[in-house]
FIKE-160962 format. One record per residue (C-alpha): chain; x negated, y negated, z negated. Coordinates in steps of 0.5 Angstrom, whole numbers. Example, Ala and Ser with C-alpha at 12.3 -4.5 7.8 and 13.67 -1.06 7.14 Angstrom:
<recs>
REC cadena    xx    yy    zz
REC      A   -25     9   -16
REC      A   -27     2   -14
</recs>
This chain:
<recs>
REC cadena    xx    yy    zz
REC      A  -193  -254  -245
REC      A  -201  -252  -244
REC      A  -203  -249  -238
REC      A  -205  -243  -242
REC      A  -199  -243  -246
REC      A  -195  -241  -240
REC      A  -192  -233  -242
REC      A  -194  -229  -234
REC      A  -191  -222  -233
REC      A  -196  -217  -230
REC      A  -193  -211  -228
REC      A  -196  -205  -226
REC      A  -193  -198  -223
REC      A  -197  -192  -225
REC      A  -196  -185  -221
REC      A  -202  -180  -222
REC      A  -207  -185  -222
REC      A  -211  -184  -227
REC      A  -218  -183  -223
REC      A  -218  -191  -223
REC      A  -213  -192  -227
REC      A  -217  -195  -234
REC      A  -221  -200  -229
REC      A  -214  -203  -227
REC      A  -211  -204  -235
REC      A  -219  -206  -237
REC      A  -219  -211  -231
REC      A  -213  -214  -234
REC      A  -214  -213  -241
REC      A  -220  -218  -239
REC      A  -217  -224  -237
REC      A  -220  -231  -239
REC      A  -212  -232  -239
REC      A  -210  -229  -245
REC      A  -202  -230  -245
REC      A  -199  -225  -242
REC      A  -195  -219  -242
REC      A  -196  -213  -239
REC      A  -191  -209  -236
REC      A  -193  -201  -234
REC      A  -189  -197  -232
REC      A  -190  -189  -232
REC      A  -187  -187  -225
REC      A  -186  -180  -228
REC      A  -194  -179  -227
REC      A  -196  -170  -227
REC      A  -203  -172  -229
REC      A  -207  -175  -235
REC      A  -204  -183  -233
REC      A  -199  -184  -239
REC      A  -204  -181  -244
REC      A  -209  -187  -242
REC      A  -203  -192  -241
REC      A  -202  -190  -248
REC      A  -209  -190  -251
REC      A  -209  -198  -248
REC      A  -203  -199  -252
REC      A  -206  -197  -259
REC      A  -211  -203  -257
REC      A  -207  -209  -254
REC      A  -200  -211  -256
REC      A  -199  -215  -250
REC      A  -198  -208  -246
REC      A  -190  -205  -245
REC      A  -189  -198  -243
REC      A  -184  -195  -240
REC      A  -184  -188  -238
REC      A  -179  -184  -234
REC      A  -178  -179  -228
REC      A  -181  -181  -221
REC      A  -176  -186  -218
REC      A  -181  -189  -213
REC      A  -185  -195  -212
REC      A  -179  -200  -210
REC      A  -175  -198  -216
REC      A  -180  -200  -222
REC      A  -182  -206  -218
REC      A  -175  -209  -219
REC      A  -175  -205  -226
REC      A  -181  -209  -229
REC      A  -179  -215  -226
REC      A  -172  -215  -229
REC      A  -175  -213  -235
REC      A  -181  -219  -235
REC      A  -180  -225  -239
REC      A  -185  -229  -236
REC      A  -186  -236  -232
REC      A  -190  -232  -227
REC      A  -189  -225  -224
REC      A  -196  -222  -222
REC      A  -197  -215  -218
REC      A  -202  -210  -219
REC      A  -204  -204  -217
REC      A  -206  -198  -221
REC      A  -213  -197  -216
REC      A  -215  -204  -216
REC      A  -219  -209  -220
REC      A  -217  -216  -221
REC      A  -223  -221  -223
REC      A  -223  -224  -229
REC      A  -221  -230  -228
REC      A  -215  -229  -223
REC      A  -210  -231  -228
REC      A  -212  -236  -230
REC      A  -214  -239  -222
REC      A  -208  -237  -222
REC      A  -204  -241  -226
REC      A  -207  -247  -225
REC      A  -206  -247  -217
REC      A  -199  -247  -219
REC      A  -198  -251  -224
REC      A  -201  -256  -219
REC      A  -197  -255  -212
REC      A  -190  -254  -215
REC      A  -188  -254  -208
REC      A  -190  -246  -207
REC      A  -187  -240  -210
REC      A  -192  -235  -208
REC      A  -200  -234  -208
REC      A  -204  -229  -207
REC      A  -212  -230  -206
REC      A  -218  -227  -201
REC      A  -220  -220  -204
REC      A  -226  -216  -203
REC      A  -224  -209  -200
REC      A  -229  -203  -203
REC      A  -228  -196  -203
REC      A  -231  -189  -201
REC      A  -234  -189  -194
REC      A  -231  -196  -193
REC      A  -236  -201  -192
REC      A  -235  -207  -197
REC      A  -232  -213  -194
REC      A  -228  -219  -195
REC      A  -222  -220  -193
REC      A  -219  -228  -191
REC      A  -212  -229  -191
REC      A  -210  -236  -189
REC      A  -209  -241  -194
REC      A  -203  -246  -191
REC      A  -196  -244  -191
REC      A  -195  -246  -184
REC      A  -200  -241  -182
REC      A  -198  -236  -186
REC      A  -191  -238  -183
REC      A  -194  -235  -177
REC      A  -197  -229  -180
REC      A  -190  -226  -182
REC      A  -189  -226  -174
REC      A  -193  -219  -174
REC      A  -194  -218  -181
REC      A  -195  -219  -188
REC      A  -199  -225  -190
REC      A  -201  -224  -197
REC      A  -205  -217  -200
REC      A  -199  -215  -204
REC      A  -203  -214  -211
REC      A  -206  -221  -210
REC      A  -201  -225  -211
REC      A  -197  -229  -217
REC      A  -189  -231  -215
REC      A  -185  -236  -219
REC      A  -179  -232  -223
REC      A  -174  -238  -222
REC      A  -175  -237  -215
REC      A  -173  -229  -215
REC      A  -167  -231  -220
REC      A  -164  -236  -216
REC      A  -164  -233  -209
REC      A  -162  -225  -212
REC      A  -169  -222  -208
REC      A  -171  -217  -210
REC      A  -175  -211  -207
REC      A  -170  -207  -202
REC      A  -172  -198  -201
REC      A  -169  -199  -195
REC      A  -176  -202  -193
REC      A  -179  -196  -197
REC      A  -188  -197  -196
REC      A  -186  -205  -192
REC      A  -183  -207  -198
REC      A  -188  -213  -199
REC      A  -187  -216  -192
REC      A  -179  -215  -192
REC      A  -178  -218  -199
REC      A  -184  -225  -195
REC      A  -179  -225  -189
REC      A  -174  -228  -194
REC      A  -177  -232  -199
REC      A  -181  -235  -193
REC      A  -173  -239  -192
REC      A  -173  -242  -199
REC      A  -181  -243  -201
REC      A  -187  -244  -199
REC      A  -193  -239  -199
REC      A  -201  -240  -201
REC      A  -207  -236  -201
REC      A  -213  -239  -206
REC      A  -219  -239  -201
REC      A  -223  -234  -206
REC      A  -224  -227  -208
REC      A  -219  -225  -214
REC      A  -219  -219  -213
REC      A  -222  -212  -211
REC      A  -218  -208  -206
REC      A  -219  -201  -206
REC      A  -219  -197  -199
REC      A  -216  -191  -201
REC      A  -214  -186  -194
REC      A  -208  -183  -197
REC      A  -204  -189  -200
REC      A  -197  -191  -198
REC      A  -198  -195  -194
REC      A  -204  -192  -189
REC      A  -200  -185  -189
REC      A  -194  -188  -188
REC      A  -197  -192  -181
REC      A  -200  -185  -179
REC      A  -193  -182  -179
REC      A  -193  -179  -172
REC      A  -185  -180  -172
REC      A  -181  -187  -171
REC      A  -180  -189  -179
REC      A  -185  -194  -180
REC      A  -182  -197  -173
REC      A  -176  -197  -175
REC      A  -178  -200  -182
REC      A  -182  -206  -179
REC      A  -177  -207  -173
REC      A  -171  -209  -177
REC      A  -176  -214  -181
REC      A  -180  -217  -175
REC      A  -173  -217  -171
REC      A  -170  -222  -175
REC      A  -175  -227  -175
REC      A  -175  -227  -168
REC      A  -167  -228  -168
REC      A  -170  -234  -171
REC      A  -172  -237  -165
REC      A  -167  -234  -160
REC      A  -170  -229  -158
REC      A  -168  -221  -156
REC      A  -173  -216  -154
REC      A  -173  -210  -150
REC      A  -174  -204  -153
REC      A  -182  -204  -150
REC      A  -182  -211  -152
REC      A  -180  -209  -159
REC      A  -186  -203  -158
REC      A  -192  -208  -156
REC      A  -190  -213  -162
REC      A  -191  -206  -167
REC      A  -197  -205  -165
REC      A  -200  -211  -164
REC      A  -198  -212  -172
REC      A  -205  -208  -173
REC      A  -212  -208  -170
REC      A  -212  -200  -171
REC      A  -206  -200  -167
REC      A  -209  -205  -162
REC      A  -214  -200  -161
REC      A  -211  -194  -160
REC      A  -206  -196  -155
REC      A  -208  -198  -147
REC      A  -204  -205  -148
REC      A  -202  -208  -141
REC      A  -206  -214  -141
REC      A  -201  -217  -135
REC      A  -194  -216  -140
REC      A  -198  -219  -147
REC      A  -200  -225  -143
REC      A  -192  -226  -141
REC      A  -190  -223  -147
REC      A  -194  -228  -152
REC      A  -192  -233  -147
REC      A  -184  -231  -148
REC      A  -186  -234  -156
REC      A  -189  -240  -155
REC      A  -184  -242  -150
REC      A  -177  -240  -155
REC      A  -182  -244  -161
REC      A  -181  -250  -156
REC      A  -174  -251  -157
REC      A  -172  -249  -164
REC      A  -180  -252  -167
REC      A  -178  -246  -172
REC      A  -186  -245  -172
REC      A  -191  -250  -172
REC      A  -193  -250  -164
REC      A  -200  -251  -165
REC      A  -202  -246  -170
REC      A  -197  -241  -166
REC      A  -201  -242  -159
REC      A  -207  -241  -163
REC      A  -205  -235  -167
REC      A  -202  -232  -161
REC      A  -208  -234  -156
REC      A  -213  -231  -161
REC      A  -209  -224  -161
REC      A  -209  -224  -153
REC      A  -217  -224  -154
REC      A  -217  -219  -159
REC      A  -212  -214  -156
REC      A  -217  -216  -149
REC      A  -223  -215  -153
REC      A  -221  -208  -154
REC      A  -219  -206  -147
REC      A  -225  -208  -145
REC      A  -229  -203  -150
REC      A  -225  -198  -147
REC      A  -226  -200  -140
REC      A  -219  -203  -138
REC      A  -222  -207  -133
REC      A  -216  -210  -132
REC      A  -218  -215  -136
REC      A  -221  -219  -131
REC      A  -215  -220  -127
REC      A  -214  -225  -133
REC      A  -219  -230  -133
REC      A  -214  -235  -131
REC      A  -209  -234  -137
REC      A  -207  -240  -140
REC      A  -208  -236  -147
REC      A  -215  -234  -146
REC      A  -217  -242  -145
REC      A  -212  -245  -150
REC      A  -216  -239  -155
REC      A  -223  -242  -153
REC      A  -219  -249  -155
REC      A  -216  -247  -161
REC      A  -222  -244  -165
REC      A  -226  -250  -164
REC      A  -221  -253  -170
REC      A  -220  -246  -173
REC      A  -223  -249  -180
REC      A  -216  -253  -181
REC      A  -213  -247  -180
</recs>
């Protein structure tokens, strides 16, 4: 079969999206890769969004609507991929813009890497007050491997999934893990597959303060620790190790850089802590070490970076950290990471 004949499944979730709605269906609608279906589910929307999905309808068949009561996101994730008849399942969400030729790079990538069942790509971040920049996610599963420790290793509406892979291990997305989702749903697969990310913008992401996910971070209550927690708890089962509960609150924050900032981090307990990692990877070789010690030595200088904005002088103290030096080693060789 020609790469271009291969049926892809693109689902989209809608919920009061109408203010940037019609440059989401165009920027798929516009794809150089045209064989497609293009599954959207009105999420019970109050505003004007199903009169638009309707009007993109009249003018391209390939669109499939499904419009009911407000279930959540989870629910129509899980809806439209039951309903898709595609090879490939890609995500998209109602505010962002996928370039042009996302699908059909795509595509190519993996029918030429038969070995990966999940690629999401570099994206461009944009929006109101935010100021333009490029996301870089790592590209080798191994690395993306390690970024599971502390977060999701893929920009959820970048990336294209292998149905089979889906269908073959019962994954779905789970509400249980309402607003991390993508992150649990990565922590499983990651046991079956291999992951990518495509060295190249496909995709603009827009930075919007009152999405899911950002709301969901600034919840003054427990709930996204809780969620977050049972996710990276049991990846860290994988290498045998328990946390204390002060453990497992140093591993939340250090799973984002906004986090990191705000917190007065003990650099004293980071350094064993991160050291812990690195030492119960030696043993079970869950990880590859090298790239485990870079990536965790790179996230004890960022969190040592902002302490000393803040004027946390303890960081002196450390000079002598291993982690500090096997930092200045590693970045050296970060190309090949």
């Amino acid at each position: 079969m020609k790469k271009d004949n291969i049926l892809v499944s693109v689902i989209l979730s809608v919920y009061n999206a109408e203010k940037y709605l019609a440059q989401a269906i165009e920027s798929i609608l516009n794809q150089t890769y045209s064989n497609f279906e293009f599954i959207i589910i009105n999420d019970g929307s109050t505003d004007h969004s199903l009169e638009l999905i309707k009007k993109y309808m009249k003018q391209d068949k390939r669109i499939i609507l499904i419009t009911r009561e407000n279930k959540g996101l989870v629910y129509s994730l899980n809806e439209g991929i039951s309903l898709s008849k595609g090879k490939y399942i890609i995500r998209m969400d109602a505010d962002d813009i996928s370039l042009e030729d996302r699908f059909k790079k795509q595509v190519e990538f993996m029918e030429n890497n038969s070995q990966i069942g999940i690629c999401g790509s570099f994206i461009e971040i944009f929006g109101k007050n935010k100021t333009t920049n490029i996301w870089k996610l790592p590209i080798h599963h191994e690395a993306l491997k390690i970024k599971l420790l502390f977060g999701v290793p893929f920009a959820h509406p970048s990336v294209i999934i292998r149905k089979d892979i889906l269908n073959k291990y019962h994954l779905k997305y789970e509400e249980e893990y309402k607003t991390a989702e993508d992150y649990k749903l990565w922590s499983k697969l990651v046991d079956y597959t291999q992951f990518s990310n495509i060295n190249e913008v496909l995709l603009k992401y827009r930075y919007i303060e009152t999405s899911i996910s950002r709301t969901a971070d600034k919840d003054k209550s427990d709930k996204r620790y809780i969620v977050l927690k049972n996710i990276f708890t049991k990846i860290l089962y994988k290498l045998n190790i328990k946390n204390t509960e002060d453990e497992n609150r140093l591993h939340f924050i250090l799973g984002l850089n906004e986090r990191i900032i705000k917190e007065d981090i003990d650099l004293n307990f980071l350094n064993q802590y991160l050291n812990k990692i690195i030492d119960a990877n030696k043993s079970v070789k869950y990880f590859d070490q090298s790239l485990l010690e870079y990536f965790l030595s790179k996230k004890f200088v960022v969190v040592a970076y902002y302490q000393f904005k803040k004027r946390n002088y303890q960081v002196i103290n450390l000079i002598t950290s291993k982690l500090l030096y096997k930092y200045c080693f590693y970045i050296i060789k970060r190309d090949s990471y």
